[in-house]
N, C-alpha and C positions, 0 to 999 in steps of 0.2 A: 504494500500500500504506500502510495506516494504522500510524503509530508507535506505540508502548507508551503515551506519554504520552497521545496521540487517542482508546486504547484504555481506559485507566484515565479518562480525563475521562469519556466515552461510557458507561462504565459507574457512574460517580458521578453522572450526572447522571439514568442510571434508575432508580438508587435512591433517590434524591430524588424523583424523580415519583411511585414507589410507595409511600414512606413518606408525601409529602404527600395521594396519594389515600387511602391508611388512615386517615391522622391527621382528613380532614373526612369520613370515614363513622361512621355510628352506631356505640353500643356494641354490638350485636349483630353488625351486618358486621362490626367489628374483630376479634370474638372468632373470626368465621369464621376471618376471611386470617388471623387468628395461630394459628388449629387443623391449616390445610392449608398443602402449598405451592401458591404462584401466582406467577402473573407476566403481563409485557404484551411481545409484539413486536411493534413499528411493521410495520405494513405486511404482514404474515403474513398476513393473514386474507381472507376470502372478499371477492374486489375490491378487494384493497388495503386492508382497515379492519384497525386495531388486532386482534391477535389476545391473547385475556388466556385462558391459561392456568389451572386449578383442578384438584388434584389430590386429592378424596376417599376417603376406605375407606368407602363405603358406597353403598348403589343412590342413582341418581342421579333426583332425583321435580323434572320442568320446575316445577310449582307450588309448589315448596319457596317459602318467604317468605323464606327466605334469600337464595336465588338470584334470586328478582324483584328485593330489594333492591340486590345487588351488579350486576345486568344495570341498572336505575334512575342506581344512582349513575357505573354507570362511563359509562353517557350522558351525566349532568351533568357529566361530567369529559371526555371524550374524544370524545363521538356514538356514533353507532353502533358496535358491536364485535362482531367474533365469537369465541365461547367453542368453547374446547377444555374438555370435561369429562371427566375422568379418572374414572371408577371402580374400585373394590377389583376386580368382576366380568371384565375385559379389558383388552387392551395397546392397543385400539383409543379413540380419546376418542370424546364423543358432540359434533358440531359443532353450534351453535345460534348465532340473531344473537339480539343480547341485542331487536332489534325485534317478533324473535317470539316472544320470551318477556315484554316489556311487552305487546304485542296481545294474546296467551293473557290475561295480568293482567287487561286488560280485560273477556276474554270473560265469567273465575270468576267475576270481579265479577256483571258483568250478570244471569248467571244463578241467581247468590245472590239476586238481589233480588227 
């Protein structure tokens, strides 16, 4: 059983990880994480990958340029992750691996061009 102090370290040292992953995203990502709540749990996620939490009031669009970004950066900080998207519309989150939503990235691209 983990002591208070294990439990208070543990918890100072997530919020360090998420204040240093806000602090090296752009100024638009920032604006997100500081518009909604979020967060990250080790090991939550679909085969044990990082699960990172987003909690919006509004419909949830995979091609937002918002969400590329934050699915982008939280690669370059962590790898692969899987997202819990919360919308205003349900208690249910919408699960996505931030891989398929860079490969989607890919596709818009491609087909823009």
């Amino acid at each position: 059983m983990q002591t208070d102090h294990q439990l208070l370290q543990e918890l100072q040292q997530k919020q360090q990880q998420l204040a240093t992953f806000r602090a090296s995203s752009g100024a638009e990502l920032q604006a997100l994480l500081d518009q909604y709540d979020w967060g990250l749990i080790s090991g939550a996620g679909h085969n044990g990958l990082p699960l990172v939490t987003l909690r919006l009031n509004h419909r949830i669009a995979l091609d937002d340029p918002a969400l590329l970004d934050l699915a982008e950066q939280a690669e370059l900080t962590w790898g692969p992750v899987d997202f819990a998207l919360f919308s205003g519309e349900t208690q249910e989150p919408l699960r996505v691996l931030s891989q398929t939503l860079l490969d989607q990235r890919w596709r818009w691209r491609q087909s823009q061009t």
